[in-house]
Wavefront OBJ file of the C-alpha trace (Angstrom):
o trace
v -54.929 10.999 63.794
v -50.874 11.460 63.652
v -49.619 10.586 59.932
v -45.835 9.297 58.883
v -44.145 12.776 57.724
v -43.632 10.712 54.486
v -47.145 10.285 54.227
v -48.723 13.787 54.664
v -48.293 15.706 51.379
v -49.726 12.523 49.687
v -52.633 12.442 51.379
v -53.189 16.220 51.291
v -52.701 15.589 47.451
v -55.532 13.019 47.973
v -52.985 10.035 46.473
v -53.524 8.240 49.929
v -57.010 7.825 51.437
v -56.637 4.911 53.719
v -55.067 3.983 56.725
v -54.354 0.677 58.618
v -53.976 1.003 62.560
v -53.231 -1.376 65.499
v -54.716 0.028 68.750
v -56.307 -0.957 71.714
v -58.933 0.992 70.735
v -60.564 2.966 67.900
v -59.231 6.529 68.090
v -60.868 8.102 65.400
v -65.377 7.946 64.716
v -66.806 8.414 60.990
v -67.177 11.637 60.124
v -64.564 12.828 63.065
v -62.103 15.852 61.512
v -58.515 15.584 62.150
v -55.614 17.882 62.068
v -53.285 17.661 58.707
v -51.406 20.923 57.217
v -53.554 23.843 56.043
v -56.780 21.292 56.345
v -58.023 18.543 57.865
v -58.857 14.645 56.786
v -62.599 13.758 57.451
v -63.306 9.915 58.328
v -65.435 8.489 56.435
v -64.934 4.883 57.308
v -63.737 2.480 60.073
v -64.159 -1.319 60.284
v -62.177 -3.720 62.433
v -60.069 -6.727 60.106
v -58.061 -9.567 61.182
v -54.341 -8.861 60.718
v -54.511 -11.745 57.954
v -57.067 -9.512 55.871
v -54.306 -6.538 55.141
v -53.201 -7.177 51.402
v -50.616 -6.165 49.703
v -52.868 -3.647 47.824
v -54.603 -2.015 50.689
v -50.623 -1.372 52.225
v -49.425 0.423 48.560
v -52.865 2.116 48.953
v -52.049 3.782 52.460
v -48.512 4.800 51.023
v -46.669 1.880 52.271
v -44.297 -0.397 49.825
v -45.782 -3.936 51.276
v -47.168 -4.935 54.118
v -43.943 -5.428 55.827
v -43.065 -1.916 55.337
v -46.908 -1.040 56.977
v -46.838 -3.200 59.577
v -43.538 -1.709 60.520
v -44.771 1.424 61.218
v -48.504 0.267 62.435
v -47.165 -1.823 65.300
v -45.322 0.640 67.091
v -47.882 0.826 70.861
v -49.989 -2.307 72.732
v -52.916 -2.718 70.369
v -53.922 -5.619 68.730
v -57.054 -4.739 67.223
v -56.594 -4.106 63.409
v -58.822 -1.163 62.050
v -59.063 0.004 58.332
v -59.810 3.279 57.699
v -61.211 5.600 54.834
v -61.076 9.113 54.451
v -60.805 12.277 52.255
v -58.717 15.373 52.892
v -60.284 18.868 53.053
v -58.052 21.969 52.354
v -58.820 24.810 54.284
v -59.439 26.372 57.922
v -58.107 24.384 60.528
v -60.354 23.014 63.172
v -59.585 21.936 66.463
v -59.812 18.560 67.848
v -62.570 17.860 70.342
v -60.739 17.321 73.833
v -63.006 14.491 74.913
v -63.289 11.969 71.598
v -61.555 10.989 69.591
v -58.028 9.376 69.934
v -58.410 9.658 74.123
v -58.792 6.344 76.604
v -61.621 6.916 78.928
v -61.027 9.909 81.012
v -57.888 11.196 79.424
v -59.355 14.658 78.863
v -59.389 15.340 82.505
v -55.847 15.125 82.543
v -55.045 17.422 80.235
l 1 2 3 4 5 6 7 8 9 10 11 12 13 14 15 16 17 18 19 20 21 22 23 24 25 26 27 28 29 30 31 32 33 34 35 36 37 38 39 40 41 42 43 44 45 46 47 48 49 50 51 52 53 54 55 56 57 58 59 60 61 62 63 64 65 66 67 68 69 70 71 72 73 74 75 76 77 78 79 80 81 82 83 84 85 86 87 88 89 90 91 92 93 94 95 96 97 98 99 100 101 102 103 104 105 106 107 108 109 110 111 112
């Protein structure tokens, strides 16, 4: 899970601990570690919304000024399928990411 640069020392402060994504497909699973700094962020939540749902709120919440300024950023690839995401940010050894799951289409691993 690749962050804004603006975002990342906020969440490692644990000031942001959601997300809003448009892909194709999920790319991260609860309880999946990802890569941030000297630690990692652990999901602890993922649920599909319409586009509609994302409030001005939940966009301040995942470091963004308004939804304008989110959706700017989110739609950047192909997806249409809105996912909001929770997690917490753990300080410490870095882990590395599992080749096979998550954030990899269906057989991208082989073509590594």
């Amino acid at each position: 899970m690749v962050f804004a640069k603006k975002l990342r020392r906020r969440i490692q402060r644990g000031e942001i601990t959601t997300s809003i994504r448009i892909w194709r497909w999920p790319h991260v699973r609860v309880g999946g570690r990802y890569r941030l700094g000297h630690g990692h962020v652990v999901v602890t939540s993922i649920r599909e919304i319409g586009i509609g749902d994302i409030t001005e709120a939940m966009a301040v919440e995942s470091g963004f000024d308004s939804v304008d300024d989110l959706l700017t950023t989110a739609r950047h690839g192909a997806g249409t399928t809105v996912y909001f995401i929770e997690f917490h940010y753990v300080r410490g050894e870095r882990r590395p990411m599992d080749p096979g799951w998550p954030g990899q289409p269906p057989g991208a691993a082989s073509r590594r």
